[in-house]
C-alpha positions in Angstrom: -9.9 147.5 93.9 -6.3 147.0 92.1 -3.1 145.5 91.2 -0.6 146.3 93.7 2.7 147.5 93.0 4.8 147.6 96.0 5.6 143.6 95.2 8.7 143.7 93.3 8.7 142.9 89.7 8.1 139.9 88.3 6.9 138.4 91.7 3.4 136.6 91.7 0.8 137.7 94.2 -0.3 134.8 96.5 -3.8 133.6 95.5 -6.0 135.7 98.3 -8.1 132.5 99.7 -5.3 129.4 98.7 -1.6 128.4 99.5 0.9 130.7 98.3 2.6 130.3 95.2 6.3 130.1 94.4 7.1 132.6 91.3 9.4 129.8 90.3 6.5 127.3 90.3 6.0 126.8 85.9 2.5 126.2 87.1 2.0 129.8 88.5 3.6 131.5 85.6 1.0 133.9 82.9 2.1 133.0 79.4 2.5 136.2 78.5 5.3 136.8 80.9 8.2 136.0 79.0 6.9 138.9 77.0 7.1 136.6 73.7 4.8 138.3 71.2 1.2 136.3 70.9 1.4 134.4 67.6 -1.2 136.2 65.1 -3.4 132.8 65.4 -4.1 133.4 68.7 -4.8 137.1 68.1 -7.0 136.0 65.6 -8.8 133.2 67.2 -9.5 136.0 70.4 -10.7 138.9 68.0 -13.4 136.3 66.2 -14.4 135.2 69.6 -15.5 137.9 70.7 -16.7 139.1 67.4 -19.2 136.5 67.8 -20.1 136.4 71.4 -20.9 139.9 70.8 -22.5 139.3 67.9 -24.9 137.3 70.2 -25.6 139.6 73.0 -25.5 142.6 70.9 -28.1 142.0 68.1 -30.7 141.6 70.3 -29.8 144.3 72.8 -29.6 147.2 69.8 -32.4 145.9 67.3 -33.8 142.8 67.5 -35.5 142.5 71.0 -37.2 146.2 70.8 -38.9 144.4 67.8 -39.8 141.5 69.2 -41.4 143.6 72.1 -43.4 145.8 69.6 -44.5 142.5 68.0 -46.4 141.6 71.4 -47.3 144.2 73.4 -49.0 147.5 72.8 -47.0 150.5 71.4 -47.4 152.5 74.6 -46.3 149.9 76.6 -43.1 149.0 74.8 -40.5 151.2 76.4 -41.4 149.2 79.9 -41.2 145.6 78.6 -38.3 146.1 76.6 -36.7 147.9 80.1 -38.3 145.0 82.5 -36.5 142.3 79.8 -32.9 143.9 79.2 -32.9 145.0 83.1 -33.1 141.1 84.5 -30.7 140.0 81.5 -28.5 143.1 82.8 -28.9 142.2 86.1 -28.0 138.9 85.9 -25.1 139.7 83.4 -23.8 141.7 86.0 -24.3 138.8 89.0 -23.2 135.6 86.8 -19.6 137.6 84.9 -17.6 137.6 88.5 -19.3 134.0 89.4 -18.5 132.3 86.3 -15.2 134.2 86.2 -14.2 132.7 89.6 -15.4 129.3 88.9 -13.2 129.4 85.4 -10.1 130.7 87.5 -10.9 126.8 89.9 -11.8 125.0 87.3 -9.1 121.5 86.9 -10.7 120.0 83.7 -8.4 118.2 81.7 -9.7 120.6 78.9 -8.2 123.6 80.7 -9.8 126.0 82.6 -11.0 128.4 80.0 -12.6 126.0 77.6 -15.2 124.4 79.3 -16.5 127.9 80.4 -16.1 129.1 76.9 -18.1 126.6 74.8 -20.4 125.8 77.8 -21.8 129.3 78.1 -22.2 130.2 74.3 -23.6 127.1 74.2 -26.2 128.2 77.2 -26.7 131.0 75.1 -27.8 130.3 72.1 -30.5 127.7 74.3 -31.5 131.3 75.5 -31.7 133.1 72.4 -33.9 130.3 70.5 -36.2 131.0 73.7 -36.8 134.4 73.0 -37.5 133.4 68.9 -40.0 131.2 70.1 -41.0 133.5 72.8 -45.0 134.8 72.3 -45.1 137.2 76.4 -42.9 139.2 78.3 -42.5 136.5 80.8 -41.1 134.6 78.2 -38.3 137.1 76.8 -37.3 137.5 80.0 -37.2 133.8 81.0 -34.8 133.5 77.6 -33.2 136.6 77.7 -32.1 135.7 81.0 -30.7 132.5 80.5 -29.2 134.3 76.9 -27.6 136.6 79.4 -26.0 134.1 82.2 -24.7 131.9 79.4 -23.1 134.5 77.4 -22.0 136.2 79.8 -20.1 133.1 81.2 -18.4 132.2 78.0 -17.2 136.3 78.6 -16.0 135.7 81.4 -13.1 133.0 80.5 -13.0 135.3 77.3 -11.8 138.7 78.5 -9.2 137.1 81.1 -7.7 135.4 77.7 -5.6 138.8 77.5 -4.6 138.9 80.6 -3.2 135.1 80.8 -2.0 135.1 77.1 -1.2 138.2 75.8 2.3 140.2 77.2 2.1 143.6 78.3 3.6 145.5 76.2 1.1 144.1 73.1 -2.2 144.1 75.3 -3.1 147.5 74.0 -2.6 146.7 70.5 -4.5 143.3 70.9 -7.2 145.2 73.1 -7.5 147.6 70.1 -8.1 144.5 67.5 -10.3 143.1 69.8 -11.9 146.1 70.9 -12.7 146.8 66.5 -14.3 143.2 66.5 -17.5 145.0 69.2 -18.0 147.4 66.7 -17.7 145.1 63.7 -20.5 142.6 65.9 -22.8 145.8 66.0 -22.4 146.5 62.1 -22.9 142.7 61.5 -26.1 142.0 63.8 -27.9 145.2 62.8 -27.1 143.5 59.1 -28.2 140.0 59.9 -31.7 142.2 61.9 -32.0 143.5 58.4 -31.5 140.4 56.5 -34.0 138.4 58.6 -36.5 141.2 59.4 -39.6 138.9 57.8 -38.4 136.2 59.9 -37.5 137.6 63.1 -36.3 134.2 64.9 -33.6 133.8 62.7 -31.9 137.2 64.0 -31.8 136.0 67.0 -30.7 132.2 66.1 -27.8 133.5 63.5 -25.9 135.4 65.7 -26.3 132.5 68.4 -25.1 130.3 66.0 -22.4 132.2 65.1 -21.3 132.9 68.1 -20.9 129.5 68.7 -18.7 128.1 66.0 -16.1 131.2 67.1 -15.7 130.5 70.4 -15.1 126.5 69.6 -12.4 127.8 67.5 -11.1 129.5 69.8 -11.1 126.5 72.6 -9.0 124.6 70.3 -6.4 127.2 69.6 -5.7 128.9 72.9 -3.0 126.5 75.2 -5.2 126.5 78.2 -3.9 125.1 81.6 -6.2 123.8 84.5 -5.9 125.6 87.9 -3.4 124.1 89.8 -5.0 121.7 92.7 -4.9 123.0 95.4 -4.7 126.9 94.6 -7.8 127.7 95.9 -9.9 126.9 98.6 -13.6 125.2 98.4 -16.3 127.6 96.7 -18.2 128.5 99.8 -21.3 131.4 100.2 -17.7 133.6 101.2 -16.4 132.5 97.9 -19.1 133.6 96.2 -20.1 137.0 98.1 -16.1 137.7 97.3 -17.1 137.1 94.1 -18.6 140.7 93.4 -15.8 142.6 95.9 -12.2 143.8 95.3 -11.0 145.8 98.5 -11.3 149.2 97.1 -8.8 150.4 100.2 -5.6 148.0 99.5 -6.7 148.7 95.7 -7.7 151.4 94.5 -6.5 151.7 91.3 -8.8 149.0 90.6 -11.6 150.8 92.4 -11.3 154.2 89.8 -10.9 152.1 86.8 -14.3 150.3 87.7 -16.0 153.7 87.8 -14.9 154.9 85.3 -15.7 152.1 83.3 -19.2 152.4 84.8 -19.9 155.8 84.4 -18.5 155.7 80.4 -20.8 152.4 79.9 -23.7 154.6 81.3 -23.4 156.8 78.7 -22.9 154.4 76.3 -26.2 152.3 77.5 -28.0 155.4 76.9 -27.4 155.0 73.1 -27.1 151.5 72.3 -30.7 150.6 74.4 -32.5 153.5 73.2 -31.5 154.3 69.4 -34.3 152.1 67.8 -37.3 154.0 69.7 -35.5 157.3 69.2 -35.4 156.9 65.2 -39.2 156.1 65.6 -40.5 158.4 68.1 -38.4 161.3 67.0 -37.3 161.2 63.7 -40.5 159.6 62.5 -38.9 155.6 60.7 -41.6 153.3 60.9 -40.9 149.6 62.0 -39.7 148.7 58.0 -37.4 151.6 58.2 -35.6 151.1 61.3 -33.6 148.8 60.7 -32.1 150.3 57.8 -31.6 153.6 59.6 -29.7 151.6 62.3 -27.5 149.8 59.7 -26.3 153.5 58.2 -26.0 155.0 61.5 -23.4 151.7 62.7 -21.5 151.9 59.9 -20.7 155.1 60.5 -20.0 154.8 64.1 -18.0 151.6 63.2 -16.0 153.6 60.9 -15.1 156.0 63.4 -14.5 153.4 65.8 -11.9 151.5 63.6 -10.2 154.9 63.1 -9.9 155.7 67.1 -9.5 152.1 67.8 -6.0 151.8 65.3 -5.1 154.9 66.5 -5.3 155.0 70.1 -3.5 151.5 70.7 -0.9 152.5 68.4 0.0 155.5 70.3 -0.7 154.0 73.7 1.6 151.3 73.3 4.5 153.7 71.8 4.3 156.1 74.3 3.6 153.8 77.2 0.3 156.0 78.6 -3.1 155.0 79.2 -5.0 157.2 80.7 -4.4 160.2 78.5 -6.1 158.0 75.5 -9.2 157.3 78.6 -9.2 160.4 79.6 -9.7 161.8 75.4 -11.8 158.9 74.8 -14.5 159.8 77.6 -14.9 163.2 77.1 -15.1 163.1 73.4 -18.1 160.4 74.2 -19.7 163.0 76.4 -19.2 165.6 73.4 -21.3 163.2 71.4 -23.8 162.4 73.5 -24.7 166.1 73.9 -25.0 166.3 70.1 -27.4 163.2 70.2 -29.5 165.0 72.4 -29.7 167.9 70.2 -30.2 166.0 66.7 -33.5 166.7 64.7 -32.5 165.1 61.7 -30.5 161.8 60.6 -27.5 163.5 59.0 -27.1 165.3 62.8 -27.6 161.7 64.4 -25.4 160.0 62.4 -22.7 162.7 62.8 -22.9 161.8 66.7 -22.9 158.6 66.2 -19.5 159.1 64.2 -18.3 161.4 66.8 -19.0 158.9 69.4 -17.5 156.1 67.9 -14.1 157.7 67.3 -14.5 158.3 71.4 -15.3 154.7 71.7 -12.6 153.6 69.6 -9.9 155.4 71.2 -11.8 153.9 74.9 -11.3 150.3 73.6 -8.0 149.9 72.4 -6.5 150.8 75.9 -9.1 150.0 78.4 -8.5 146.4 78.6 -4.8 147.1 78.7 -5.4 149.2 81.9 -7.6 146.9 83.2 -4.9 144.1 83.3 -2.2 146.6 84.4 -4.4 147.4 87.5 -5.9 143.5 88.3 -5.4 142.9 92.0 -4.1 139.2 91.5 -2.8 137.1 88.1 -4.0 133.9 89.4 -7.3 134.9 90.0 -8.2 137.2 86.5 -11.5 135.7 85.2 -12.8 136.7 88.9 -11.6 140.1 89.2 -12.0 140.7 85.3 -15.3 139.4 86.0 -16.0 142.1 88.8 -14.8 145.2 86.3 -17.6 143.6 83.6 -20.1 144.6 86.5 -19.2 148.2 85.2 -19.6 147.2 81.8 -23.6 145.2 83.0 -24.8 147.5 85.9 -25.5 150.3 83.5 -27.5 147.9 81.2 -29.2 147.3 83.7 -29.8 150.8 85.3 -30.3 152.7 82.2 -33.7 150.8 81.4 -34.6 151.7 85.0 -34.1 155.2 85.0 -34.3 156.3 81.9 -38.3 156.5 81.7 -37.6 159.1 84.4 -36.1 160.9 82.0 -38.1 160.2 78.8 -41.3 161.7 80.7 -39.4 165.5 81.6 -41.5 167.8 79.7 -44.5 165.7 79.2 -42.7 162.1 77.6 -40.0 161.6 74.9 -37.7 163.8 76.1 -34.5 162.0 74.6 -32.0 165.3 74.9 -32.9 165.1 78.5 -31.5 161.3 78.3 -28.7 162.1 76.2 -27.6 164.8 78.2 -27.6 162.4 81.4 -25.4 159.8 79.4 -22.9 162.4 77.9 -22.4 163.8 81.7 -21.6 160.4 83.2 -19.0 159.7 80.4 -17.5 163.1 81.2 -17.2 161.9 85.3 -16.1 158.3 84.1 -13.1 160.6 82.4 -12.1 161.9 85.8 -12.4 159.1 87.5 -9.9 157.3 85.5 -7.3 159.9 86.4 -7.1 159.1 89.9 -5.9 155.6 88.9 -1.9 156.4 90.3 -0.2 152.7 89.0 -0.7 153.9 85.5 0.8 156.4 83.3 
């Protein structure tokens, strides 16, 4: 599963299922390849992008659907609907990021091949989100949680392969760091907006669709997109889209190791993010009214933390010209705060993990996606194979729902150290696993 480095530099890859390409062809060329620094507009533009898709996807995921849930189905029950509803959005997050991705990298619009796919799928989106609002059942959370999920997670797709095509190496950690600050800035603003529109629960779903929206169209008309070259690729077939999901991990196994560790990591972080709403109420005692204030407190913290790891670590990453050292600190220091989470008996001990794990997270995001590109198998094809690393970012939103009951009922039920513990240990193996990535210092 990654980029190969035997080809000599500068050389282009030949698209795995099309004609080869010519590294002389203008066509074939990566913008950032000249390694002419990204104007600040374009930084910009991507960093309020995907402040506001994530805006979108995250509000409900950390506050706002748990709520909903409560609002309709009995308190006992609530832990399995809200699993069964972000499970199939997870699921399907997971299935439609590597689709979409590959349809973006075919796509010949005259609008480029990263616009339609951007505005289309927030678009989708926010269609989903207003579903759930209006949503009165289970079945119907899912049904719009689902399509939330696919949409969103399509407009992602063409998104995160904007630093890849755009962005030159030697600046992707510092523009992964910026960008990387703009998911923690999304959590502090949609636990806000949750609080803000907490007697009118639609609208914290609607918002944050809404606003999702109006980034992404600003970014469509500020990025210079290019459509695929005709003739690149061959026809989308069932092998297309079964290749979809798959990146040899033999001829690339870079690729492979940074997908596990970026699965194990989001593990631990899915333990967290899906389960810090029921915690506060089940064992610190916050009513439904108080929640959402306790959530806000507890972000800002963590986004605080986050901002000062995220600066930090892409700073010294791109100076010193290492990545994995900055992983490998990152992970572990998440695992560290995991294990305090499972320990904490009051709200100043939470929020002191939660500050502990955002510095962890911080330091994680300004150099993951700059490994990831270093590592991607083929430039021509990045949505797609971007798309397959976001399954490492989706399968644990999806798993964690699954399993963690398992865990919640050790001892006789609402055993969150137990699932605390579980997501500070995978963190700790996603550390390792990054350092068997060989193509990277």
């Amino acid at each position: 599963m990654t980029m190969s480095h035997d080809a000599p530099l500068g050389a282009t890859p030949a698209p795995a299922d099309g004609p080869s390409v010519s590294p002389a062809d203008p066509s074939a060329a990566r913008p950032g390849d000249d390694e002419t620094p990204a104007p600040a507009r374009l930084v910009l533009a991507l960093a309020l992008a995907q402040f506001g898709a994530y805006v979108a996807v995250l509000t409900p995921v950390m506050v706002t659907l748990a709520l909903r849930v409560s609002q309709i189905v009995p308190e006992a029950d609530r832990g399995t609907a809200l699993g069964q509803v972000l499970s199939l959005g997870a699921l399907l997050a997971m299935l439609g990021n590597p689709v979409f991705g590959a349809l973006s990298d075919r796509t010949t619009s005259r609008f480029g091949r990263r616009r339609p796919w951007l505005v289309g799928g927030m678009a989708a989106g926010l269609v989903g989100l207003t579903i759930v609002a209006a949503g009165s059942s289970v079945p119907l959370l899912m049904l719009g949680w689902a399509v939330a999920q696919l949409g969103i997670n399509a407009c992602l797709a063409a998104l995160t392969s904007c630093v890849p095509d755009l962005i030159p190496p030697r600046q992707q950690a510092r523009v992964s760091g910026v960008i990387g600050l703009t998911i923690s800035l999304a959590m502090v603003a949609g636990t806000v907006l949750a609080q803000v529109f907490s007697d009118a629960l639609a609208l914290a779903f609607l918002v944050p669709g809404a606003i999702g929206l109006a980034t992404v169209v600003l970014l469509a008309v500020t990025i210079k997109d290019r459509p695929a070259r005709p003739g690149a690729f061959a026809p989308y077939t069932v092998r297309t889209f079964l290749r979809s999901f798959w990146v040899n991990p033999r001829r690339h196994p870079d690729f492979a190791w940074n997908f596990a560790g970026r699965f194990l990591v989001f593990t631990g972080a899915s333990c967290v993010t899906s389960y810090q709403v029921y915690f506060l109420m089940d064992r610190l005692g916050y009513d439904a009214d108080a929640v959402t204030d306790k959530v806000l407190v507890g972000t800002v913290v963590m986004v605080a933390a986050t901002i000062v790891g995220s600066v930090l670590g892409g700073q010294l990453s791109d100076r010193s010209g290492r990545r994995k050292p900055y992983v490998l600190g990152s992970s572990l220091v998440m695992g560290i705060s995991l294990a305090l989470l499972a320990t904490a008996q009051s709200f100043t001990l939470y929020a002191v993990s939660l500050a502990v794990f955002g510095f962890g997270q911080g330091l994680y995001l300004a150099v993951d996606m700059a490994l990831a590109a270093a590592v991607l198998p083929n430039p021509e094809e990045s949505a797609k194979d971007m798309g397959v690393l976001n399954i490492g970012n989706a399968l644990p939103q999806s798993l964690v729902p699954i399993v963690a009951p398992a865990f919640l009922a050790i001892g006789g039920g609402g055993n969150y150290g137990a699932l605390f513990l579980f997501g500070g240990i995978a963190a700790a193996l996603g550390a390792g696993a990054v350092q068997l990535v060989r193509s990277v210092k």
